[in-house]
C-alpha positions in Angstrom: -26.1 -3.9 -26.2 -23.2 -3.7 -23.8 -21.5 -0.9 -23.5 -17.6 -0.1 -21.7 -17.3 3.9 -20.7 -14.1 4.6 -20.4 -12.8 7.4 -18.0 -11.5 9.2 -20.8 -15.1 9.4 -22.6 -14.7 7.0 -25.1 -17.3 4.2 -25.2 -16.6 1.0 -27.1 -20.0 -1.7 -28.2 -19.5 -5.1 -26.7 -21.0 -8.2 -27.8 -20.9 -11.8 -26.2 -18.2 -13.7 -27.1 -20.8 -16.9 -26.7 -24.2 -17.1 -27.0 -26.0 -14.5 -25.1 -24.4 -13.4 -22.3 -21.3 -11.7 -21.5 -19.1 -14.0 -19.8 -17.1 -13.4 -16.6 -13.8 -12.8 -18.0 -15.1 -10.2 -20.5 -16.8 -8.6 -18.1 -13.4 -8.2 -15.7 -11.8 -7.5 -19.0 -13.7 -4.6 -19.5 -13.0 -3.3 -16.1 -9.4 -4.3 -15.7 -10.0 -6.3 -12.3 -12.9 -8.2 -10.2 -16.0 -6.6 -10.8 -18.4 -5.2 -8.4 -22.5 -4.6 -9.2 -22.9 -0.6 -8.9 -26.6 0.6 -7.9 -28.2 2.3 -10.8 -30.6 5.3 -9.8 -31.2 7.1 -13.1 -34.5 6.1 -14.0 -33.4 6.3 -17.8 -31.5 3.0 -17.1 -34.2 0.8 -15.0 -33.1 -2.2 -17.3 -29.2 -1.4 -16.9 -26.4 -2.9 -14.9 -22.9 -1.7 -14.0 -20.2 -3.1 -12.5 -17.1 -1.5 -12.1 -13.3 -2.7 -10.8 -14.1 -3.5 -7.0 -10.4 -2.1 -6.8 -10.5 1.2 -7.8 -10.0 3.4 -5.1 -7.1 1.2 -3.9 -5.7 1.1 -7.4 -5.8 4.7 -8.2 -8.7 4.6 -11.1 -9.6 7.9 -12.4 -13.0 9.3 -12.1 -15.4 8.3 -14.8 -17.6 11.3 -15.4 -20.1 9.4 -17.9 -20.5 6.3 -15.5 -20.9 8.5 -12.5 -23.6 10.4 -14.3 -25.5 7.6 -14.6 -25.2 5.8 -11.2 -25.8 9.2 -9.6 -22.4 8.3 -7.5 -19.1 8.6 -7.6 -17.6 5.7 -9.8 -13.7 5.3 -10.7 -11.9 3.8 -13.4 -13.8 2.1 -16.7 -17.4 0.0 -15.9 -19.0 -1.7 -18.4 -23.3 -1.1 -18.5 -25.4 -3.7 -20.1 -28.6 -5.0 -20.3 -30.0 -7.0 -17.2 -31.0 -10.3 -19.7 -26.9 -9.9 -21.0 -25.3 -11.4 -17.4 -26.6 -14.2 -15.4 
């Protein structure tokens, strides 16, 4: 299931709006702008992907604690992590 982290620490369940897949706009919903893949290296989330705003550093995102923890980098503003079978 998909999840949004929020900088703040909240996370929020997300679930296709059709079919199976999340679709584009809910998945630059979710991150408030274009979305950009973010390399995963925590081995407890092999089958994960994470995309984040592609803006943030220009747009002044906050750092997201949570998210960073998991892509073992630095990572601003809310992402949204799914499953790899939930985006084509």
């Amino acid at each position: 299931m998909a999840q949004i982290f929020k900088v703040n620490g909240q996370i929020e369940n997300v679930t296709p709006n059709q079919g199976e897949e999340l679709s584009l706009e809910q998945l630059q919903g979710a991150v408030e702008g274009y979305i950009e893949l973010v390399p995963i290296i925590n081995p407890q989330y092999t089958n994960k992907i994470m995309f984040c705003n592609e803006d943030g550093i220009r747009l002044g995102k906050e750092l997201n604690l949570n998210a960073s923890n998991i892509a073992g980098q630095r990572i601003l503003g809310d992402v949204i992590l799914c499953d790899k079978g939930e985006v084509s």
